[in-house]
BAROKE-538844 format. One record per residue (C-alpha): chain; x, y, z. Coordinates in Angstrom, 1 decimal. Layout:
! BAROKE-538844
+-------+--------+--------+--------+
! kette !      X !      Y !      Z !
+-------+--------+--------+--------+
!     A !      X !      Y !      Z !
...
+-------+--------+--------+--------+
***
This chain:
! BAROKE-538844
+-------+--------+--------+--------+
! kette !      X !      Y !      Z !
+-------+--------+--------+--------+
!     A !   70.1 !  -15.8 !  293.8 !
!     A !   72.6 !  -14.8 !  291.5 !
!     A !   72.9 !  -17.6 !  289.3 !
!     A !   68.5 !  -17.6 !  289.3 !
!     A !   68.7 !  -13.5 !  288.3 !
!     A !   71.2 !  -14.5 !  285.2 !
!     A !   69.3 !  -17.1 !  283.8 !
!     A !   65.8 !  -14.9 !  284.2 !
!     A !   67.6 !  -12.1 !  281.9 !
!     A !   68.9 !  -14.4 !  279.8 !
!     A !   65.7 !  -16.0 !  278.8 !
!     A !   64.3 !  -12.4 !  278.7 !
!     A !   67.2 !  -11.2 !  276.4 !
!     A !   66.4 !  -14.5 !  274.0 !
!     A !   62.3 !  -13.6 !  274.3 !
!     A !   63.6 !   -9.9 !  273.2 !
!     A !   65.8 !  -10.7 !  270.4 !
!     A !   63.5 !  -13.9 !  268.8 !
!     A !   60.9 !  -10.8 !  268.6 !
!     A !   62.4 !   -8.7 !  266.5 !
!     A !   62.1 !   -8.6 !  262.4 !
!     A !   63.5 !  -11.0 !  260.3 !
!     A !   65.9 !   -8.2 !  258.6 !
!     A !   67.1 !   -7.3 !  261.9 !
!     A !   68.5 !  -10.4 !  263.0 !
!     A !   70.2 !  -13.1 !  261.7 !
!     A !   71.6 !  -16.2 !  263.9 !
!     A !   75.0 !  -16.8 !  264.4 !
!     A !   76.9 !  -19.9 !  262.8 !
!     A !   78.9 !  -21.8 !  264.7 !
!     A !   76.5 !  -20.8 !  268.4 !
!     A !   76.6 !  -24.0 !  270.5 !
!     A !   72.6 !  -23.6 !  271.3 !
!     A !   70.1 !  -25.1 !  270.5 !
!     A !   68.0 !  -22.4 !  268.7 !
!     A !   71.2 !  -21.5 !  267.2 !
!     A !   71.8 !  -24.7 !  265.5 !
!     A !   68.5 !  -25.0 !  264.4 !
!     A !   68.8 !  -21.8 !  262.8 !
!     A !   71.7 !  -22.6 !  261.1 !
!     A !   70.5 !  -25.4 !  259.4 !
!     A !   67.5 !  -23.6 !  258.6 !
!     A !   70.0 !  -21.2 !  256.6 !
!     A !   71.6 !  -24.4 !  255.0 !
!     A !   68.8 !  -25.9 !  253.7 !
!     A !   67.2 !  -22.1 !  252.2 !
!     A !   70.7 !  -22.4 !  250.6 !
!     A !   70.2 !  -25.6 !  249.0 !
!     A !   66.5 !  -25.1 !  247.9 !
!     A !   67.0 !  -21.7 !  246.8 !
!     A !   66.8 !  -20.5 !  243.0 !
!     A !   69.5 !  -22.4 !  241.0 !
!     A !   71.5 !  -21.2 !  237.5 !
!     A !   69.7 !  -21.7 !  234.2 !
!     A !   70.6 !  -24.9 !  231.9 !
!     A !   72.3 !  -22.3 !  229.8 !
!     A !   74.5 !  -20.6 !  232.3 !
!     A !   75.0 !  -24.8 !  233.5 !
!     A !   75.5 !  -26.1 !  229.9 !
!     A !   76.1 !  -23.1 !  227.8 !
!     A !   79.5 !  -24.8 !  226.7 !
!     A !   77.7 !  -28.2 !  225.9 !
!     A !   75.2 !  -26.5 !  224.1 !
!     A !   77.4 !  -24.4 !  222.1 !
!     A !   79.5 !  -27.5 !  220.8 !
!     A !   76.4 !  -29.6 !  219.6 !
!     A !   74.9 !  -26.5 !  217.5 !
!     A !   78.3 !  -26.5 !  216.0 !
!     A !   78.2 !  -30.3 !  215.1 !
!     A !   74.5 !  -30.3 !  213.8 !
!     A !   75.4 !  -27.3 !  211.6 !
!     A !   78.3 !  -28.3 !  210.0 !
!     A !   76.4 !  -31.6 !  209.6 !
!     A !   74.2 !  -30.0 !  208.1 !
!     A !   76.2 !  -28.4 !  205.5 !
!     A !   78.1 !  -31.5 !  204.8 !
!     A !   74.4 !  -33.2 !  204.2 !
!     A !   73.3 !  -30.6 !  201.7 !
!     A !   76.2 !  -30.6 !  200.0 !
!     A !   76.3 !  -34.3 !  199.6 !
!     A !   72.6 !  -34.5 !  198.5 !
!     A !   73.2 !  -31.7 !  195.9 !
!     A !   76.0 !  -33.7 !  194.4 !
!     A !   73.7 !  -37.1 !  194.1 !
!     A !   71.0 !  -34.9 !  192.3 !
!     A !   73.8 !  -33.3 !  190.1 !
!     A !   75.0 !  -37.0 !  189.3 !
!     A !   71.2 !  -38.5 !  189.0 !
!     A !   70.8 !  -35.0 !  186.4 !
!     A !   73.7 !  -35.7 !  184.4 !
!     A !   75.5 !  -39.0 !  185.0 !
!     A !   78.8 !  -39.6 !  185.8 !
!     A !   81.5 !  -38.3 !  183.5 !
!     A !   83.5 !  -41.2 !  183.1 !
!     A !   85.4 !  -40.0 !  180.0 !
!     A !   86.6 !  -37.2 !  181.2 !
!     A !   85.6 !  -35.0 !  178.7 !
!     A !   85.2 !  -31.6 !  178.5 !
!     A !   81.2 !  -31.5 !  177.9 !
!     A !   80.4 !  -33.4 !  180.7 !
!     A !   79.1 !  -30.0 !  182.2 !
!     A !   76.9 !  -29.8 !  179.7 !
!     A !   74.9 !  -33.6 !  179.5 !
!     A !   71.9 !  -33.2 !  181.6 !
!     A !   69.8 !  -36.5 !  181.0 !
!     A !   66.2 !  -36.5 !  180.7 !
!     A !   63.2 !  -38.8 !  180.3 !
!     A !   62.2 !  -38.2 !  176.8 !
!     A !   59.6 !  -39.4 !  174.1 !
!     A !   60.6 !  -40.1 !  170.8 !
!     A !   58.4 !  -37.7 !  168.6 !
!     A !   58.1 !  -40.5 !  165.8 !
!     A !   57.8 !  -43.2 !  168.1 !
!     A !   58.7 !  -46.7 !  166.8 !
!     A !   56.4 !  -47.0 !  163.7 !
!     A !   58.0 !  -47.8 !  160.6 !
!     A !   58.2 !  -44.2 !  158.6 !
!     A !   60.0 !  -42.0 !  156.9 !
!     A !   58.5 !  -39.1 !  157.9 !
!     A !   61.8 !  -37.8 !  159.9 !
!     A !   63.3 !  -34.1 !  158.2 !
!     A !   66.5 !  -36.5 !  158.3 !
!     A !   64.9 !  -39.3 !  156.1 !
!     A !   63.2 !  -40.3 !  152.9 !
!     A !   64.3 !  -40.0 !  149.1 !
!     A !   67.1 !  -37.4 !  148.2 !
!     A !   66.0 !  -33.7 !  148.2 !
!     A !   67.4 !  -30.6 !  149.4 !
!     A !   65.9 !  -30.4 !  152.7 !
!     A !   67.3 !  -33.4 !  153.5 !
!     A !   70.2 !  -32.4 !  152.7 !
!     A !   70.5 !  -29.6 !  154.7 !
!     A !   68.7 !  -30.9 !  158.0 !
!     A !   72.0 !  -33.4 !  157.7 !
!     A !   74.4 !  -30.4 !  157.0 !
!     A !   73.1 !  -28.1 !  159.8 !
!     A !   73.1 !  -31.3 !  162.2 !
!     A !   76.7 !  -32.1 !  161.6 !
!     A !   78.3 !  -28.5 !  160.4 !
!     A !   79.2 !  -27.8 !  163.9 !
!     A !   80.8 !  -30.9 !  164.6 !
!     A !   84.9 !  -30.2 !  165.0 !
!     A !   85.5 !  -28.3 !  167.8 !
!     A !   88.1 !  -27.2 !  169.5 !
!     A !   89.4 !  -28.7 !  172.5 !
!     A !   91.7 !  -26.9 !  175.3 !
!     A !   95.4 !  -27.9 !  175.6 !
!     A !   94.5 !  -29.1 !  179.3 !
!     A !   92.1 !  -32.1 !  178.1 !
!     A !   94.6 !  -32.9 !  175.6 !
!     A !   97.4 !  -33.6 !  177.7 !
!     A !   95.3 !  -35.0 !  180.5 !
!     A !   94.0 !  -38.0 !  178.0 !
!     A !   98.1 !  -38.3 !  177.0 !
!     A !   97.5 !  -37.2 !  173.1 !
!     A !   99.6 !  -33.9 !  173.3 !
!     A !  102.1 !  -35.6 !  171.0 !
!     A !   99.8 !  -37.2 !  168.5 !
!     A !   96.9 !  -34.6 !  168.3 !
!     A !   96.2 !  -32.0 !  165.2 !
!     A !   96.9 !  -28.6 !  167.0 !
!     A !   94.9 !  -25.5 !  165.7 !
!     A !   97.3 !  -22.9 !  163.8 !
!     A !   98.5 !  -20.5 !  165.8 !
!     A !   96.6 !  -21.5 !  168.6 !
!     A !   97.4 !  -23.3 !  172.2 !
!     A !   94.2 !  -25.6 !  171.3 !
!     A !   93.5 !  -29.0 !  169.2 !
!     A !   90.9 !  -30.1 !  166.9 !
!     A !   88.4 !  -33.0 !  167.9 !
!     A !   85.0 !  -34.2 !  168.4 !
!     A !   82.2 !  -35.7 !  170.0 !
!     A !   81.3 !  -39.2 !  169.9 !
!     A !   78.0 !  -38.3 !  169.1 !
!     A !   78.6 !  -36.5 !  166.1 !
!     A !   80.9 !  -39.6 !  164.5 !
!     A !   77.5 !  -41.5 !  165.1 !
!     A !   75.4 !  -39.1 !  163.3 !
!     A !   78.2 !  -39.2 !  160.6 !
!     A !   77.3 !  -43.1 !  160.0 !
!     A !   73.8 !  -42.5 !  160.4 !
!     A !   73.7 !  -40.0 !  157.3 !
!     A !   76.3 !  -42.3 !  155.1 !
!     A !   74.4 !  -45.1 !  156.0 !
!     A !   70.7 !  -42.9 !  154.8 !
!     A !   73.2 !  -41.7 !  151.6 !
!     A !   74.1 !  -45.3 !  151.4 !
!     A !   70.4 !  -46.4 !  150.2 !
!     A !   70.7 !  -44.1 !  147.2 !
!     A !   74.2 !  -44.2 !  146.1 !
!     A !   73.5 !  -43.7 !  142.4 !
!     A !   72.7 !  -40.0 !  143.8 !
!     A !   75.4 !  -39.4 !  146.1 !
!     A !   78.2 !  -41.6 !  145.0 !
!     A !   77.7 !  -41.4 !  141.4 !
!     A !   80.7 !  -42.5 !  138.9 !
!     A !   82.8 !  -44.6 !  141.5 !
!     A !   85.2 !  -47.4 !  140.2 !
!     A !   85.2 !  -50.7 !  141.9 !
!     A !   88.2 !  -49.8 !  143.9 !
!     A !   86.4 !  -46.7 !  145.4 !
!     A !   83.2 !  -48.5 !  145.8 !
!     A !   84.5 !  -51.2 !  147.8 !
!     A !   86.4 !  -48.6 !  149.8 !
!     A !   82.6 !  -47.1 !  150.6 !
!     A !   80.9 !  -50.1 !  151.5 !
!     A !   84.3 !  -50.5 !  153.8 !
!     A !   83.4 !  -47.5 !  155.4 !
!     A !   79.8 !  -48.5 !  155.9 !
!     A !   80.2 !  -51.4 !  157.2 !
!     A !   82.7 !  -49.3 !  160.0 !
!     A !   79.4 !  -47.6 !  160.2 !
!     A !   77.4 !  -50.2 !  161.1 !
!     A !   79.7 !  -51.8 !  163.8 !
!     A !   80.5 !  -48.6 !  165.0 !
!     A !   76.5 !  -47.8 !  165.6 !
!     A !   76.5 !  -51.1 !  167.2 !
!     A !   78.8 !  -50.6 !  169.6 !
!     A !   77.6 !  -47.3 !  170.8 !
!     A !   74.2 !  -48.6 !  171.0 !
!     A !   75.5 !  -51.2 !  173.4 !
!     A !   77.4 !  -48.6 !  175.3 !
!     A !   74.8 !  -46.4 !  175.7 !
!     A !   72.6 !  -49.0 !  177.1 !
!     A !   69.0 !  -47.3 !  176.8 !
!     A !   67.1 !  -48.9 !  179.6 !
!     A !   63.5 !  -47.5 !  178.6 !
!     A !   60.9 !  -50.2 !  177.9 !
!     A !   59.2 !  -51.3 !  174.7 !
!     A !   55.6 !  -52.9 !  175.3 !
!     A !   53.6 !  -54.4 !  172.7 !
!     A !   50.2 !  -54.0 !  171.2 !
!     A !   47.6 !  -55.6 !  169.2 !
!     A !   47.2 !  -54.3 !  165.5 !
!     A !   44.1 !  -53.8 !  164.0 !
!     A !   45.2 !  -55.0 !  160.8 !
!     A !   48.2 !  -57.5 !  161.4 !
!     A !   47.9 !  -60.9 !  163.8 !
!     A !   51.8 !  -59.4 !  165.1 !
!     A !   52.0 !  -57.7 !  167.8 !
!     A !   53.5 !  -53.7 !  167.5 !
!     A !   56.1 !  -52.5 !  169.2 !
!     A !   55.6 !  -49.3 !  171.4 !
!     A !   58.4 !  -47.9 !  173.0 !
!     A !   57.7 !  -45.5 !  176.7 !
!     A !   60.6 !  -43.2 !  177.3 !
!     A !   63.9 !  -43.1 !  176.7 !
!     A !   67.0 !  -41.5 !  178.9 !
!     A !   68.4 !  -38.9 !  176.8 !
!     A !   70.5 !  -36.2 !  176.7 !
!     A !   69.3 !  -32.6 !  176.6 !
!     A !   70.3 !  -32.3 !  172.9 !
!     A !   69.5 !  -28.2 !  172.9 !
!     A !   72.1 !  -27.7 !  175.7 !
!     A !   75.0 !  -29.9 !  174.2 !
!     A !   74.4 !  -28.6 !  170.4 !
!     A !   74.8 !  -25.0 !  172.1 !
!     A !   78.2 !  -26.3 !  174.3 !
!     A !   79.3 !  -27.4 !  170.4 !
!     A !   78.5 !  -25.0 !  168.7 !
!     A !   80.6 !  -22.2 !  170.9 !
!     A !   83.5 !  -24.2 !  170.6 !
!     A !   83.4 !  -24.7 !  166.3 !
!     A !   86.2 !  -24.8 !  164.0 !
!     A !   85.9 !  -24.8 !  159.9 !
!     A !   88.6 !  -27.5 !  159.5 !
!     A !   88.1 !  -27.4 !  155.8 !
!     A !   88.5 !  -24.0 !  155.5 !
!     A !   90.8 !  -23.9 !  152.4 !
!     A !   94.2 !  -23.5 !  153.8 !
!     A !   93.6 !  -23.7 !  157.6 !
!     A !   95.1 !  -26.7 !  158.2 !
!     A !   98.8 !  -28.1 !  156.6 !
!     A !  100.0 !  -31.4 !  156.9 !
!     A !  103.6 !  -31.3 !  158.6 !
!     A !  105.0 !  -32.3 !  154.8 !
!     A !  102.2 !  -33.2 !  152.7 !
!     A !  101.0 !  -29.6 !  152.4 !
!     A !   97.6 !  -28.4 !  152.6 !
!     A !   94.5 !  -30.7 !  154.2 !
!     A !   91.5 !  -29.5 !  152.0 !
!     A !   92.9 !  -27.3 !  149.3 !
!     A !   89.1 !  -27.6 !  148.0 !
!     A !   87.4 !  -26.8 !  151.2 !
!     A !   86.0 !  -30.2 !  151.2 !
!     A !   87.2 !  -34.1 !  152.2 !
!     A !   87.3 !  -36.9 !  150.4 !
!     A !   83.6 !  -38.1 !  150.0 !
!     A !   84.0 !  -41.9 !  150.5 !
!     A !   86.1 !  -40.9 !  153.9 !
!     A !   88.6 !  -43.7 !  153.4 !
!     A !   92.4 !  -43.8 !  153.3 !
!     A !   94.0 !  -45.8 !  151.3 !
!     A !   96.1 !  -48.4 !  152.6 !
!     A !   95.2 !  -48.0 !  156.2 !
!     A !   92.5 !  -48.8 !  158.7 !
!     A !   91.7 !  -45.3 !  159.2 !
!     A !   89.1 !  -43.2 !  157.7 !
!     A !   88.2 !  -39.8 !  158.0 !
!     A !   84.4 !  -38.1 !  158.4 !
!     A !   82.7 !  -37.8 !  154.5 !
+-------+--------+--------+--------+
***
């Protein structure tokens, strides 16, 4: 009877307890029932299924490292495709001169195209506006150039310094081909502007102009204008007419300005003295022929 009296208030304890809310009761790991056990893995699998961390909280270090990468990615992108615009704007400065900030290159049409002309403020029979479209063109051309440059290109020893001044005297390429360009135009009318010469000095002049030439030659060569010329029928000629398209050209507004803040008068009258010949242009002005005696060299006339 006892052992029948402990099992009916067992199973009325269980009945009791299995009744009451949820909050109030809570099964007991570890029982060795069977509705204990049951329980507990009830309990193991709400902990499994139950809400998990965000990908954030999970990954929040991953994620932080890859925004890092793709940023400075990104700067290293930008800064790489500003420097291929910057080089496809103004070319490579391969000489290492100190107005390669200043060449931006441009598509350009030539105003007079190709047509045989003389129309050009540059061109056509001696007069005073010729003249000074040439002298304004080339009055800014000696500049001077900053001791750095100098001693980079390895000419600190054999350059013209500027008096009393760190700086030396030089200039553009392109102005030494605009030189040749006017001698050769004064060239065509040398009764005007080489009156009175002797044989001597007018050999020394076509010397010089022949320099010119080969030296026009050359930088055409090394400038390399790829534009293209097409042709065209002529209403009045069985030839065919050249038409030139574009040309790649400097942005001659922006270098003439880079010049023109960097001018020196090196004929001012006593400016510059020859280490023991005395004074270079005691006249203000050079030899016109621009050719020394006795010596390959020639200077700009």
């Amino acid at each position: 009877m006892g052992y029948h009296y402990l099992k009916f208030i067992q199973e009325k304890t269980m009945k009791q307890i299995k009744g009451y809310p949820a909050d109030q009761y809570s099964s007991v790991r570890g029982s060795s029932s069977d509705d204990d056990s049951k329980d507990g893995l009830l309990e193991k699998h709400q902990d499994i299924l139950g809400p998990k961390p965000s990908i954030w909280r999970r990954h929040k270090t991953m994620i932080i490292m890859q925004v890092v990468i793709l940023a400075l990615y990104s700067v290293v992108m930008y800064f790489v495709a500003a420097k291929l615009a910057s080089n496809s704007s103004t070319g490579p400065d391969l000489s290492h001169s100190p107005a390669g900030k200043a060449v931006e290159w441009q598509s350009k049409t030539f105003v007079l195209g190709d047509r045989i002309q003389e129309k050009s403020k540059y061109s056509g029979r001696p007069s005073p506006a010729v003249d000074k479209a040439w002298h304004d063109l080339l009055n800014d051309e000696n500049i001077r150039i900053e001791k750095e440059v100098i001693e980079a290109l390895g000419r600190q020893d054999i350059s013209v310094r500027i008096p009393e001044d760190d700086g030396f005297i030089g200039t553009l390429n392109v102005y030494h081909e605009l030189h040749c360009i006017k001698r050769l135009h004064q060239y065509m009318y040398e009764d005007i502007y080489w009156k009175g010469l002797d044989d001597t000095q007018r050999e020394m002049n076509r010397l010089h102009n022949e320099h010119c030439l080969d030296f026009l030659r050359q930088a055409a060569i090394c400038h390399g204008d790829v534009g293209i010329i097409t042709f065209q029928w002529s209403p009045h000629d069985r030839i065919p007419v050249a038409n030139a398209t574009t040309h790649q050209c400097v942005n001659w507004d922006k270098l003439e300005t880079w010049t023109k803040e960097r001018s020196v008068d090196m004929l001012k009258p006593g400016w510059l003295v020859h280490p023991t010949l005395g004074q270079s242009f005691p006249a203000g002005k050079g030899d016109n022929i621009g050719a020394a005696t006795g010596s390959d060299s020639h200077m700009h006339g």
